[in-house]
C-alpha positions in Angstrom: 15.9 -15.1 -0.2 19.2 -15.8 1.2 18.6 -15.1 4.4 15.2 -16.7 4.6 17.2 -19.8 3.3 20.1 -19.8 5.6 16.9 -19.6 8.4 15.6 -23.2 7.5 12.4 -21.8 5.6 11.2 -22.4 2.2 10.8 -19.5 0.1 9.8 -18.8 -3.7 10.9 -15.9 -5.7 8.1 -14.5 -8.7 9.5 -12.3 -10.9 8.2 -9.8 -14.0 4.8 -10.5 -13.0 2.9 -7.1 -14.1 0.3 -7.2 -11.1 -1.9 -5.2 -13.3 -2.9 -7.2 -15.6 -5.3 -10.1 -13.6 -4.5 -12.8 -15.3 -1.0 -12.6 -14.5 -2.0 -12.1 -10.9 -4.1 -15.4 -11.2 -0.9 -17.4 -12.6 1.4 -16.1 -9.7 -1.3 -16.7 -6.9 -1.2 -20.3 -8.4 2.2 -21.2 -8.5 2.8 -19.6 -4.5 0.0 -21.4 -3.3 1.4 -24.8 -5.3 4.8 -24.3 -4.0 4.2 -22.8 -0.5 0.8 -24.4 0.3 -0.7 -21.8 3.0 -0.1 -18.2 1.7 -1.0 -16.2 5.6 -0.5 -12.7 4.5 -0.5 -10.8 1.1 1.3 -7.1 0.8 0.0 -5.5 -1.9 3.1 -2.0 -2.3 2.5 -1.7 -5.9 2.4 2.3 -7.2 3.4 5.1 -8.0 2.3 8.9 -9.3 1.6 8.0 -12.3 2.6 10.4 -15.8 -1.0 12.3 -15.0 0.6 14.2 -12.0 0.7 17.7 -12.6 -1.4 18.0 -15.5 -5.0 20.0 -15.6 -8.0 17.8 -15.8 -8.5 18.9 -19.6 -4.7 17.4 -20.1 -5.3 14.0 -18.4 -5.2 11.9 -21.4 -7.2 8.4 -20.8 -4.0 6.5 -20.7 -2.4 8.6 -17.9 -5.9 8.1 -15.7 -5.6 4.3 -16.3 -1.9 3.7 -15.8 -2.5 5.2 -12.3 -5.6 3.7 -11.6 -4.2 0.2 -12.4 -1.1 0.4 -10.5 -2.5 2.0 -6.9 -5.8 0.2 -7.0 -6.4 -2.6 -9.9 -3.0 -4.2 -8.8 -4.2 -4.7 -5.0 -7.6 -5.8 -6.7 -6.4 -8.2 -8.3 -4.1 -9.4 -5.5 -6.6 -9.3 -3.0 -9.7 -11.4 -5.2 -6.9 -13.9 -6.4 -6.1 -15.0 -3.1 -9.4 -14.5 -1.0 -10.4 -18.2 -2.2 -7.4 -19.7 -0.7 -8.0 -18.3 2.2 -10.9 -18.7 2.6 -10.1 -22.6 2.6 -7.2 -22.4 4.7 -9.5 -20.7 7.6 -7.7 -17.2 7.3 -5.4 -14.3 6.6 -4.0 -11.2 6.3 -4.1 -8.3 3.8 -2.1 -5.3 4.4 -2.5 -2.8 1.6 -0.1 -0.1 1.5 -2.0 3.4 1.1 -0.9 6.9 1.6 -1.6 10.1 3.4 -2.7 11.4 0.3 -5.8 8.8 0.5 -7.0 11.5 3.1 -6.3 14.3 1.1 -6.6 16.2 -2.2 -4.0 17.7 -3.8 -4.1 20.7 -6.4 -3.3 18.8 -10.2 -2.5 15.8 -8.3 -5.6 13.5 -9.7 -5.2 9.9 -9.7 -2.6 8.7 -6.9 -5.2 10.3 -4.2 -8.1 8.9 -5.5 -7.2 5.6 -6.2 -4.9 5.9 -2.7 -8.4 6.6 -1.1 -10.4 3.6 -3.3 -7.7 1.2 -1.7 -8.6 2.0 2.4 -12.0 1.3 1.2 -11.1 -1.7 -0.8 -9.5 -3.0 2.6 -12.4 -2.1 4.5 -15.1 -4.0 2.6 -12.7 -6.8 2.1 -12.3 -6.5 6.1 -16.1 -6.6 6.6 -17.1 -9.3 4.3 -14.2 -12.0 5.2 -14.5 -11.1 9.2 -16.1 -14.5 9.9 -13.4 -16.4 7.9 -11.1 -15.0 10.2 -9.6 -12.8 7.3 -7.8 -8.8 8.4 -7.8 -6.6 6.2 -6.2 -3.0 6.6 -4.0 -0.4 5.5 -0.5 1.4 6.4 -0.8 5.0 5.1 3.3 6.1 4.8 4.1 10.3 4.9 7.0 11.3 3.4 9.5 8.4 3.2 13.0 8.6 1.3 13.9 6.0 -0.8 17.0 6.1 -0.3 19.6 8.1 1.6 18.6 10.8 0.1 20.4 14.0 2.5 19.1 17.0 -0.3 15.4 15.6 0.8 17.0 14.6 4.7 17.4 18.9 4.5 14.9 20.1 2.6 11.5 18.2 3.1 12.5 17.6 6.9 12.0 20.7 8.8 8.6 21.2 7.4 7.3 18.2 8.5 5.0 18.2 11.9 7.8 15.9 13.8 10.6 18.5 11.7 12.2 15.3 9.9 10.4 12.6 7.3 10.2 8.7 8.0 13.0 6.3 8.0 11.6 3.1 6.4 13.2 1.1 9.1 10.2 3.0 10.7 8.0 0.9 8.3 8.3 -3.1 8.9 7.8 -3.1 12.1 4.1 -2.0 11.5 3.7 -4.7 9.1 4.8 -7.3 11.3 2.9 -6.3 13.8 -0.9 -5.9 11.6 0.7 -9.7 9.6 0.8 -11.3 13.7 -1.5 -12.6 16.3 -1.2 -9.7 18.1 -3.4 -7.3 15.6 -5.9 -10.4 15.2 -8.7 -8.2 16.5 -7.5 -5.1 14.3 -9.2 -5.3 10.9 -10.7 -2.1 8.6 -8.0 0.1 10.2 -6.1 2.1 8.4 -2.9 3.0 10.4 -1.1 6.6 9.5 2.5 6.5 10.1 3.4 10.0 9.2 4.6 11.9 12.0 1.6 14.0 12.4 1.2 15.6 9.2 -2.7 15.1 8.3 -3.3 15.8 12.6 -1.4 18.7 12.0 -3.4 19.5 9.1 -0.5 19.3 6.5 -0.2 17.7 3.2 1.1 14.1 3.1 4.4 16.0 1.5 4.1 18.2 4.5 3.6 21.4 2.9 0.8 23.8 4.4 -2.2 23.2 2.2 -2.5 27.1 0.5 1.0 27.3 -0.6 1.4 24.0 -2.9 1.6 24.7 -6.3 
């Protein structure tokens, strides 16, 4: 915010707004659009695995199924009808939703991150189809195997058995987004761009492990 600030731009700060719950989404899509006037581009990163992963499909319990539904799909949901309206009205946009490689794939026990990491490109490419002709892009960036932090254990282990023999550095990641949130993607829409180094070319899991020896 602080540097945004010290730029001469306006900026508003949301905070403990639980994006998967849609009537909180509707309140924060309010009060931005109040504030800011023109909201151009909407990010929806929520997710994570979930406390399903690893389990059978006779041990998924209903709540494990909808806690990962609601934070890899529901939350973009949400985030993507709330603000459609506006803009709509304002004569365009951007959505960028944040997928995964695992949206291509399947992994063994590994149940709801996939599929609702797969419901989202599709998400993106019905919202891209519908709103064309409001001048509204929709698409996805699909991250491989990013550390999320400095993580040198990962930096050694996971590296070498990727396709480019190291894992993403998410300076590797902005860049993309600026580029699909600027004129210069306006006639890219329904994409979904895979920033992984090769791993579902090379026919590898998103984790880049060779499909018959995950556990």
């Amino acid at each position: 915010g602080e540097t945004i600030k010290q730029k001469g731009r306006r900026y508003l700060g949301i905070t403990g707004c639980d994006v998967t719950v849609s009537a909180n989404v509707n309140d924060m899509v309010k009060q931005a659009t109040a504030s800011m006037g023109r909201v151009s581009v909407l990010i929806n990163n929520a997710g994570g695995g979930g406390a399903g992963m690893g389990k059978t499909l006779p041990e998924l319990a209903d709540e494990d199924w909808q806690a990962g539904i609601d934070s890899n799909l529901n939350s973009a949901f949400y985030c993507t009808r709330a603000i459609i309206p506006h803009m709509v009205e304002q004569g365009g946009g951007r959505i960028i939703s944040v997928t995964s490689g695992w949206g291509f794939r399947a992994g063994r026990n590994n149940w709801m991150y996939p599929i609702a990491k797969g419901a989202l490109i599709q998400l993106m490419k019905a919202t891209a189809m519908t709103y064309a002709r409001d001048n509204i892009r929709a698409s996805c960036i699909a991250p491989g195997l990013f550390p999320k932090s400095d993580d040198a254990a990962m930096l050694a282990n996971m590296g070498p058995k990727q396709a480019a023999g190291r894992i993403g550095f998410v300076r590797e990641l902005g860049p993309l987004a600026v580029f699909l949130a600027s004129p210069a993607s306006d006639y890219l829409s329904g994409a979904t761009v895979l920033i992984d180094g090769g791993a579902i070319a090379a026919g590898l899991l998103p984790a880049g492990i060779v499909p018959n020896a995950a556990g």
